[in-house]
Legacy VTK file of the C-alpha trace (Angstrom):
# vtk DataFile Version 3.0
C-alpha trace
ASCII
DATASET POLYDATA
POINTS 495 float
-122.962 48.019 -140.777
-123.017 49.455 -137.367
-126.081 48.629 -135.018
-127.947 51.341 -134.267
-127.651 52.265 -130.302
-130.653 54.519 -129.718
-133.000 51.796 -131.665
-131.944 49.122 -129.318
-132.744 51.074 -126.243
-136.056 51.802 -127.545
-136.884 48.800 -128.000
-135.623 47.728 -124.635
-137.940 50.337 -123.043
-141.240 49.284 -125.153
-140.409 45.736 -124.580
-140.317 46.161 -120.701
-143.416 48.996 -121.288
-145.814 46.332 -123.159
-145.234 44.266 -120.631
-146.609 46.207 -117.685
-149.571 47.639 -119.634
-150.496 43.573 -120.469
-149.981 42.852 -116.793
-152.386 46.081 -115.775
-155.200 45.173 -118.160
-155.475 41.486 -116.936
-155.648 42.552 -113.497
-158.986 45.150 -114.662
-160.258 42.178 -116.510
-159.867 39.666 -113.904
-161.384 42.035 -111.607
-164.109 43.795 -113.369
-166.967 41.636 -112.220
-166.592 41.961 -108.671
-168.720 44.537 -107.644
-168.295 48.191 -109.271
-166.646 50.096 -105.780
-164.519 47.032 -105.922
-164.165 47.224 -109.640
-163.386 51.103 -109.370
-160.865 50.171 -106.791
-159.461 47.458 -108.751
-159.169 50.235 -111.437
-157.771 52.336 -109.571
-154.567 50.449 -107.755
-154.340 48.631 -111.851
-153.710 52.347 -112.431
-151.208 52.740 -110.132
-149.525 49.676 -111.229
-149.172 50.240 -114.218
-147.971 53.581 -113.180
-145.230 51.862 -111.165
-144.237 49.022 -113.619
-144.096 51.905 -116.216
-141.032 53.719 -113.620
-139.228 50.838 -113.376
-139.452 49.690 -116.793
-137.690 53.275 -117.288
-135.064 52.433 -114.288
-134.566 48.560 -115.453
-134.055 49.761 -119.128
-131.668 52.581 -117.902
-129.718 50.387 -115.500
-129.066 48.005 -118.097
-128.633 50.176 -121.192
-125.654 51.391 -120.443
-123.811 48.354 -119.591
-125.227 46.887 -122.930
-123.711 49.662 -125.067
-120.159 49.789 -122.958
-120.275 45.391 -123.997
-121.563 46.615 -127.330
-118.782 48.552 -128.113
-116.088 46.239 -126.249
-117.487 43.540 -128.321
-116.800 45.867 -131.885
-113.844 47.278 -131.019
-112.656 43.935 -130.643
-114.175 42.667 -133.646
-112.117 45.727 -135.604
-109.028 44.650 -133.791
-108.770 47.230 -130.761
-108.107 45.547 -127.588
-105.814 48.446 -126.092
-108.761 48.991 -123.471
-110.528 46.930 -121.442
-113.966 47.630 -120.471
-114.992 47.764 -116.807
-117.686 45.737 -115.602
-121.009 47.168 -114.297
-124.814 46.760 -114.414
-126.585 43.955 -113.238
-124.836 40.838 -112.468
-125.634 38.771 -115.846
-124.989 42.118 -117.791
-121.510 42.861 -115.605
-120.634 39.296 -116.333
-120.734 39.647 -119.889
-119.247 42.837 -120.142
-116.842 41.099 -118.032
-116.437 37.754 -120.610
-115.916 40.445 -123.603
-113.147 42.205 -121.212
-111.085 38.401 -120.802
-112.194 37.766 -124.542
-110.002 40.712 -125.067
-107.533 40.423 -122.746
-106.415 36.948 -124.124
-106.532 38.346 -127.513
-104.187 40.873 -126.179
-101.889 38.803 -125.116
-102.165 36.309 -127.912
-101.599 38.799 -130.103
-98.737 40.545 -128.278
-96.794 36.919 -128.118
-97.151 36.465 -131.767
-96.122 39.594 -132.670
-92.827 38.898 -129.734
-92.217 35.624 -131.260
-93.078 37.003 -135.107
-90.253 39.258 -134.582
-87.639 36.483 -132.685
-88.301 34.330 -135.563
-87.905 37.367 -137.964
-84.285 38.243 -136.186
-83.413 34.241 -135.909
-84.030 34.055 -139.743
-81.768 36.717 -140.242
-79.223 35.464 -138.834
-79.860 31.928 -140.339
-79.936 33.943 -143.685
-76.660 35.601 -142.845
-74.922 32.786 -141.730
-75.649 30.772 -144.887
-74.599 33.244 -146.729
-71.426 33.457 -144.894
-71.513 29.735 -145.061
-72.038 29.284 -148.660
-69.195 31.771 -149.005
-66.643 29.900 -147.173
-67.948 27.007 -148.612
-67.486 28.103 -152.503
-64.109 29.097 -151.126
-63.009 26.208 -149.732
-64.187 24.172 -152.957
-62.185 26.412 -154.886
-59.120 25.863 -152.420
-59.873 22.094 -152.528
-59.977 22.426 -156.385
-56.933 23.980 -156.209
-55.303 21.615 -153.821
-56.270 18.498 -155.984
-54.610 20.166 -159.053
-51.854 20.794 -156.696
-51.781 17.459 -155.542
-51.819 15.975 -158.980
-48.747 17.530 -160.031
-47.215 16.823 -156.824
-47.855 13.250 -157.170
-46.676 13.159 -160.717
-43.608 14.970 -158.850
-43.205 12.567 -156.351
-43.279 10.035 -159.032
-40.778 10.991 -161.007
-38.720 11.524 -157.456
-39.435 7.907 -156.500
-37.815 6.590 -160.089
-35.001 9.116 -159.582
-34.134 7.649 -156.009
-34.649 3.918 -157.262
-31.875 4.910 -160.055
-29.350 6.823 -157.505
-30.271 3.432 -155.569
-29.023 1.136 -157.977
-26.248 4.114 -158.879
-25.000 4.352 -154.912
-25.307 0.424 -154.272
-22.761 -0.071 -158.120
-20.446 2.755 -156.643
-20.417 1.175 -153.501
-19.675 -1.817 -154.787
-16.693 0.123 -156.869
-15.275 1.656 -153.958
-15.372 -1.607 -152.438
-13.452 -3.163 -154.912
-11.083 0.173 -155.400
-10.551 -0.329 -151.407
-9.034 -3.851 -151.908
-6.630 -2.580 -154.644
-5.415 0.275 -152.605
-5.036 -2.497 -150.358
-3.314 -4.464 -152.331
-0.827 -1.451 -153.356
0.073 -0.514 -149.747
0.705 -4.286 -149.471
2.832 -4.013 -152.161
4.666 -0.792 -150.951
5.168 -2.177 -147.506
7.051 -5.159 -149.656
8.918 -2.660 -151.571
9.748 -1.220 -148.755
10.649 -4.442 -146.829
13.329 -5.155 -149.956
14.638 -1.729 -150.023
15.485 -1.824 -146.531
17.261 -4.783 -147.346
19.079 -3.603 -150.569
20.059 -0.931 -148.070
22.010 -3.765 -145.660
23.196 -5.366 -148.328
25.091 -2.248 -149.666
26.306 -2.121 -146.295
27.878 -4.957 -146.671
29.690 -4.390 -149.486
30.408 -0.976 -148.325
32.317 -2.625 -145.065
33.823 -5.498 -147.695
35.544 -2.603 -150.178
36.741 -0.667 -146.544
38.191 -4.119 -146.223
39.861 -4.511 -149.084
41.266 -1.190 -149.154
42.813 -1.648 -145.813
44.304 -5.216 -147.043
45.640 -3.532 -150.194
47.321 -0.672 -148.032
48.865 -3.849 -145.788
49.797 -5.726 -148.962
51.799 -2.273 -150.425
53.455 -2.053 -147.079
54.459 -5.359 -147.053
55.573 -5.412 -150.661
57.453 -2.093 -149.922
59.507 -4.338 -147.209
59.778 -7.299 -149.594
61.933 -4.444 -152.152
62.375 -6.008 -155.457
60.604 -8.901 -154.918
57.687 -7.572 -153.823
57.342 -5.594 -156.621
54.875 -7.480 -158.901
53.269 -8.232 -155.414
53.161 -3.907 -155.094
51.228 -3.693 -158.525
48.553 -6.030 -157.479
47.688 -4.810 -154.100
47.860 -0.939 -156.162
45.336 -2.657 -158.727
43.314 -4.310 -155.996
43.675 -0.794 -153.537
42.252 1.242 -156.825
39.522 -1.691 -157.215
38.229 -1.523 -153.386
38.432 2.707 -153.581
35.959 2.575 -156.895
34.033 -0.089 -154.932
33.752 2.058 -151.928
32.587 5.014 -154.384
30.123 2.739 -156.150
28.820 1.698 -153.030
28.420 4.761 -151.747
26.231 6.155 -155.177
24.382 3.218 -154.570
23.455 3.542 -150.926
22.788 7.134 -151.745
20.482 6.192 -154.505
19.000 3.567 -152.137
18.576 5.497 -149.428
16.541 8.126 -151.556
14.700 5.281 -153.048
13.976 4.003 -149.499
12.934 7.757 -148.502
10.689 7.901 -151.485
9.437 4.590 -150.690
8.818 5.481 -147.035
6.879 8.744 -148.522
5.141 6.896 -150.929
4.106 3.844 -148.553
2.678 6.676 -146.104
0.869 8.322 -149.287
-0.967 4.781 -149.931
-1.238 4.391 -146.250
-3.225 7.794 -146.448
-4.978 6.899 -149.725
-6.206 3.555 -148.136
-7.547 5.701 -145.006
-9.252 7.418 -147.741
-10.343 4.708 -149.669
-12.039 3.057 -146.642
-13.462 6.531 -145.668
-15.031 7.072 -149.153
-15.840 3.832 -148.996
-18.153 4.232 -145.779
-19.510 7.108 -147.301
-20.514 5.425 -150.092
-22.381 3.309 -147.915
-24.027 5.486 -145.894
-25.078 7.616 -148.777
-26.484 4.204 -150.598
-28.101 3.337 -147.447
-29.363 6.968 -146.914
-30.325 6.993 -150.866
-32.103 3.229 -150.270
-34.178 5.507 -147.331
-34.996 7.942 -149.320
-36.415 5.267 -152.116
-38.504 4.084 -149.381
-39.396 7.083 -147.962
-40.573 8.207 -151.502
-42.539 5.206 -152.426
-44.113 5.228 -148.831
-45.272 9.212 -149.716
-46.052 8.326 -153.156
-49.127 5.952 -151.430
-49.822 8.860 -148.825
-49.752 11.768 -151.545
-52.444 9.353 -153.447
-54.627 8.550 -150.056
-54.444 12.293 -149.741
-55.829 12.765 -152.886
-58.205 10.364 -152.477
-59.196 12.182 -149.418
-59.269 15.180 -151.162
-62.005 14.155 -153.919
-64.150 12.692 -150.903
-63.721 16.283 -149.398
-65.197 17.866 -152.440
-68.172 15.872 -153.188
-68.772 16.564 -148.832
-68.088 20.363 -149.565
-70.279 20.030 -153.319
-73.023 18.563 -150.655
-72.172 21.043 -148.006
-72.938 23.766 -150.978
-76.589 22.034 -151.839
-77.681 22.066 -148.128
-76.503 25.901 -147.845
-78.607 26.614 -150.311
-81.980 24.415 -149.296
-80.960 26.136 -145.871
-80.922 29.140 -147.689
-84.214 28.952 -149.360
-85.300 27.639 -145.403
-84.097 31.210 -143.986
-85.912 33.018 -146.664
-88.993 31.175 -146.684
-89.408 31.444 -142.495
-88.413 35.149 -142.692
-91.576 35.284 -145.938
-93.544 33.549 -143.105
-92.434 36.132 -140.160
-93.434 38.604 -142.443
-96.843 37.498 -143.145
-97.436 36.506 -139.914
-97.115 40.019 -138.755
-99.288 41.292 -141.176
-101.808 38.910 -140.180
-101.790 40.699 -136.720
-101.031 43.969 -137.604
-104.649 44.633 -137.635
-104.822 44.547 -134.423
-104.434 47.663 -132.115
-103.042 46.606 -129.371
-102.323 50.507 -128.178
-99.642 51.500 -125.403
-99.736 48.267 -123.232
-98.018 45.906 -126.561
-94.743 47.675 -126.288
-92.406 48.624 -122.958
-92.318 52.486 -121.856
-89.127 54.224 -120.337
-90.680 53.616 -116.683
-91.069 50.015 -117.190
-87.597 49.469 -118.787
-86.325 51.593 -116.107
-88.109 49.616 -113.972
-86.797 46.384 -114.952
-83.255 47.602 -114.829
-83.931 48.557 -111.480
-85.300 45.004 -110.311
-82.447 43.279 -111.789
-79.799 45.265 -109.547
-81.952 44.269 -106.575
-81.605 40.833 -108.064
-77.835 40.492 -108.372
-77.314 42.267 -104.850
-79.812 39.449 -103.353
-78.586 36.311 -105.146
-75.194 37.770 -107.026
-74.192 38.412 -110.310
-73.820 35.090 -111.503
-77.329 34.132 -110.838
-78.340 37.118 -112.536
-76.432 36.473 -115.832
-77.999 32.836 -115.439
-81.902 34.005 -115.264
-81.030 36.330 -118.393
-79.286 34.003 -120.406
-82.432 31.225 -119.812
-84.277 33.888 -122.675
-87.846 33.496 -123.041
-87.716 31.244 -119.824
-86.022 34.238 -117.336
-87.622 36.514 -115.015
-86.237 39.480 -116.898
-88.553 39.596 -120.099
-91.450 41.417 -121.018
-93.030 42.188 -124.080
-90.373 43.386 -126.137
-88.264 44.317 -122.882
-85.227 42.513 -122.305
-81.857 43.219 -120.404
-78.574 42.983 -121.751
-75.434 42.405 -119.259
-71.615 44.062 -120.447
-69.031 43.761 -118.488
-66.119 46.691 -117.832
-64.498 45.985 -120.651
-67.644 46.199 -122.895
-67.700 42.367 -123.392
-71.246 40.886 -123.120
-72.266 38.707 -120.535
-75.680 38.166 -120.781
-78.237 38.702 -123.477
-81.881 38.151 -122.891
-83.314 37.975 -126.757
-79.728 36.998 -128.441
-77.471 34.381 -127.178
-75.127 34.984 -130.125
-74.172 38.132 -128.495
-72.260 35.901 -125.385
-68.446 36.713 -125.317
-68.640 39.522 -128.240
-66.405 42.730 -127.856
-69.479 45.028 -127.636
-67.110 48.208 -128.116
-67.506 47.935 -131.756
-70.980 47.695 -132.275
-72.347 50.596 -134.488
-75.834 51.975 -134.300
-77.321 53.329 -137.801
-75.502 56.577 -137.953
-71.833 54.556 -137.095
-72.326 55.391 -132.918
-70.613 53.018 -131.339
-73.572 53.109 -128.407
-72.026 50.233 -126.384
-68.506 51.766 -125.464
-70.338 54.825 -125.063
-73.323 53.695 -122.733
-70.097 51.663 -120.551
-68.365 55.058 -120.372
-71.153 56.819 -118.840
-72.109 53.871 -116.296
-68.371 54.092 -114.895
-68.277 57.774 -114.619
-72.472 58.581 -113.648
-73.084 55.026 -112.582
-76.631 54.934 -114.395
-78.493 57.169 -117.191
-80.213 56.708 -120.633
-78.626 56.735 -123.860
-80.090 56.965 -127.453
-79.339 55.478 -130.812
-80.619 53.664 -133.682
-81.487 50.272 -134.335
-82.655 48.441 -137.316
-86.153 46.686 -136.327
-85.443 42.998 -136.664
-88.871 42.122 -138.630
-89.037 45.567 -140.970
-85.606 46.031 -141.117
-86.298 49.886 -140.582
-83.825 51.965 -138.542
-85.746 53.170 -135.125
-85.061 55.000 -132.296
-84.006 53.249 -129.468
-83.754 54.331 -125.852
-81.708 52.342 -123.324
-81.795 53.034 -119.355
-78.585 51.157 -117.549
-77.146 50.977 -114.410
-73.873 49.783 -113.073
-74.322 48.750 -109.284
-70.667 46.966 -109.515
-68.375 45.420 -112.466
-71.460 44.885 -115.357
-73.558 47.157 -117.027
-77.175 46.129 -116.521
-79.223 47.688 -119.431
-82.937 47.823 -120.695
-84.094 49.162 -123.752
-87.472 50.131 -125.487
-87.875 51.519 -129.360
-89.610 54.865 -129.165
LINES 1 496
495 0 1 2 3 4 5 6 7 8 9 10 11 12 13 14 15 16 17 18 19 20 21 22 23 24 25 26 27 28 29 30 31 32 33 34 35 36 37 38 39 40 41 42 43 44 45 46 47 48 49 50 51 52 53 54 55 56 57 58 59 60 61 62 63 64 65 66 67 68 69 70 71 72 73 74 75 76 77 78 79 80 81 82 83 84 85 86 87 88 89 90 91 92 93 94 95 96 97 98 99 100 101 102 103 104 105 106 107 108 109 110 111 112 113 114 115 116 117 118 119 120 121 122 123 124 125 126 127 128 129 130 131 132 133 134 135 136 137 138 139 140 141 142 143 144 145 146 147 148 149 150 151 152 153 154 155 156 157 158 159 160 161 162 163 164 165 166 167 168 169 170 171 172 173 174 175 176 177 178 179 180 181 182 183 184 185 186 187 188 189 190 191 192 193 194 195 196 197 198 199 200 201 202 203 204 205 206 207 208 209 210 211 212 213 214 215 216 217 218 219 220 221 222 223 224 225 226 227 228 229 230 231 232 233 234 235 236 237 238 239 240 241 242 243 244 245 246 247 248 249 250 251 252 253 254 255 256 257 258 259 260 261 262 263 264 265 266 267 268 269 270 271 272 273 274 275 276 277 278 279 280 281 282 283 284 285 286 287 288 289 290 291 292 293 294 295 296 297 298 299 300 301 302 303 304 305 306 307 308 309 310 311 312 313 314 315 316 317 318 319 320 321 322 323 324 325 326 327 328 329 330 331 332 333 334 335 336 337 338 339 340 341 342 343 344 345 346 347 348 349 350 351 352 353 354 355 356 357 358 359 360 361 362 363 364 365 366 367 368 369 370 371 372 373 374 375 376 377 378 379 380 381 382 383 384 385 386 387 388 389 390 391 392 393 394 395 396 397 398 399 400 401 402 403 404 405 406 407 408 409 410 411 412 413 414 415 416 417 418 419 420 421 422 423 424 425 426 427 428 429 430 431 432 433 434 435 436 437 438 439 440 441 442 443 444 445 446 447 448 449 450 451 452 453 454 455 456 457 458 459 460 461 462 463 464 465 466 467 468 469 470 471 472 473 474 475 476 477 478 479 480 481 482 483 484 485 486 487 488 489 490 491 492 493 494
């Protein structure tokens, strides 16, 4: 129930007019028994007291009154939640002083309530981020158990693969190390036969000399039996038994000569076949020994690869030991998403109430930024980087809450030619993103847009709409920005 203003100065008035008319009629009665001229007197100037008290009862009551009621209503607009204006001080100095008190009563309310509703609405855009990012998180994470599932049954057949490769290369070990040892013992025989030719080949040679031999002994004989005729042809009739003998023996050394000469033929083929045949098993030894060293190698290559497999056969299964600690981690990983989850959802519930908590309160024009003080702020933050440079500039925004370049719900926002941001004063996430593709509400892409116009007007406003990080409701948003060299300083204010 609202007090009743009128009622209280009325009382205020009486109060101060009872009091003079008490103070009047004391003075009559203290004086009445002096004398009656001095009694009449007394009367009188009582009279004229009381008169006086009377006017400034009226000009007390009035000079306070109205302070009163401006406190009054300070005092109720602040107890319904209005503290958009503060109430001047005036009246005398215990009344200015608590119109003044209600004033800083208000003014910290004010502010308290403006940095709740600032920091209602960071923690409402940190939680939903948090809530996004979990959800990305828990995402990737029920993708990457499914991969690890996947992986494990992959790895299980691969070891049972492996397995089975590790018996098959201890069998082709054993298989390689019995053929070596064949070849090894199929080496010495060629050896031996290529001994053996070389022997044959040794005796043929000889046959050959020996068939010589007897070659030159029937040329002999033949010339003997042609000297026996002759002299048997001198000797006349006695030498003519002596004639048939050296005719038998002449026809005896001729088919000796022939037979010796099929022979050394047949020899000397045989000794040409020989000499082919010795190279042959000369070659087929080379061979021998070559296959030989192959076989080696390949049962010392095959021995490796037994090795080799057994040695992966105890990786694949540390692997896969790996892999079943890596999905109890990612089953874990899944569990805290999800308590982070609930976390994000619960501090977002909390943002939320919080701000209805406060959104009784009126804080009127002063809670948010305006286009002058945004401008404003842009404006101070070129004057900034041209005292102390750019880089100290993107340091002092990037220090958030903590800059010089925050206010309210003002901020600034640093993107450099190439729309990449530099400097963000209420998201550090923001650092090192292309902001080229960042789409307003209606798909603007406000960023490449607001870069265009700083390069070709140097400075301007630009408009487009934002979702409001604690309702979630698309607003207007209007964004002064200037570009006083290589980055885009910009300010912006919901309207």
């Amino acid at each position: 129930m609202a007090p009743n203003h009128a009622g209280m100065g009325a009382r205020l008035l009486g109060s101060f007019a009872f009091l003079s008319l008490l103070f009047a009629v004391l003075i009559v009665l203290l004086l009445a028994d002096t004398g009656s001229e001095f009694g009449e007197a007394a009367i009188a100037v009582a009279a004229v007291g009381l008169g006086a008290a009377i006017g400034l009862s009226f000009w007390l009551a009035r000079s306070m009154l109205a302070p009163l009621r401006t406190a009054v209503a300070a005092a109720e607009r602040a107890a319904a939640g209005d503290v958009s204006e503060t109430p001047a001080a005036a009246g005398p100095g215990e009344v200015a002083m608590l119109v003044h008190a209600i004033a800083a009563i208000g003014e910290r309310i004010f502010h308290a309530v403006g940095r709740v509703r600032l920091s209602t609405t960071a923690v409402a855009t940190a939680a939903g981020q948090l809530s996004g990012d979990n959800t990305a998180l828990a995402g990737r994470t029920e993708a990457q158990g499914d991969a690890l599932q996947r992986a494990a049954s992959s790895m299980e057949e691969l070891t049972a693969t492996v397995r089975h490769n590790v018996d098959n290369a201890r069998q082709a070990n054993q298989l390689a190390a019995a053929a070596s040892g064949l070849a090894a013992r199929g080496g010495e025989v060629v050896g031996d036969v290529v001994s053996t030719m070389r022997s044959i080949q040794d005796s043929s040679r000889k046959v050959v000399d020996i068939i010589g031999v007897i070659d030159g002994i029937a040329f002999q004989t033949n010339i003997l039996a042609l000297n026996a005729a002759v002299e048997a042809a001198r000797a006349g009739e006695q030498g003519r038994g002596f004639a048939v003998v050296a005719s038998e023996v002449r026809n005896l050394a001729q088919r000796s000569a022939g037979a010796a000469k099929e022979i050394k033929a047949l020899i000397s083929d045989s000794v040409d076949k020989v000499e082919s045949g010795s190279k042959l098993v000369d070659e087929a030894g080379t061979t021998i020994n070559e296959v030989v060293t192959s076989v080696r190698q390949v049962a010392e290559l095959v021995h490796d690869i037994t090795t080799a497999s057994e040695e992966q056969s105890r990786g694949i299964e540390d692997i896969n030991a790996v892999i079943i600690d890596i999905e109890a981690a990612t089953a874990q990983n899944a569990a805290l998403v999800a308590s982070a989850s609930k976390g994000a959802a619960h501090l977002q519930e909390q943002a939320e109430m919080l701000a209805q908590a406060v959104e009784g309160f009126q804080l009127g024009a002063r809670e948010f930024g305006n286009a002058d003080e945004a401008a404003a702020m842009v404006r101070r933050a070129v004057a900034f980087a041209r005292q102390r440079g750019t880089a100290a500039l993107i340091d002092d925004v990037n220090k958030l809450g903590r800059g010089s370049f925050i206010d309210r719900d003002l901020y600034l926002s640093l993107y450099s030619a190439e729309c990449i941001c530099v400097a963000h004063g209420a998201n550090p996430r923001l650092l090192g993103i292309d902001g080229g593709s960042f789409k307003d509400a209606d798909g603007k892409l406000f960023i490449a847009e607001m870069v265009r116009l700083a390069h070709s007007a140097g400075s301007g406003w630009i408009q487009y709409k934002w979702s409001h990080p604690v309702t979630k409701k698309p607003l207007v948003k209007s964004t002064y920005f200037e570009m006083p060299g290589d980055i885009v300083i910009a300010c912006g204010f919901y309207k």
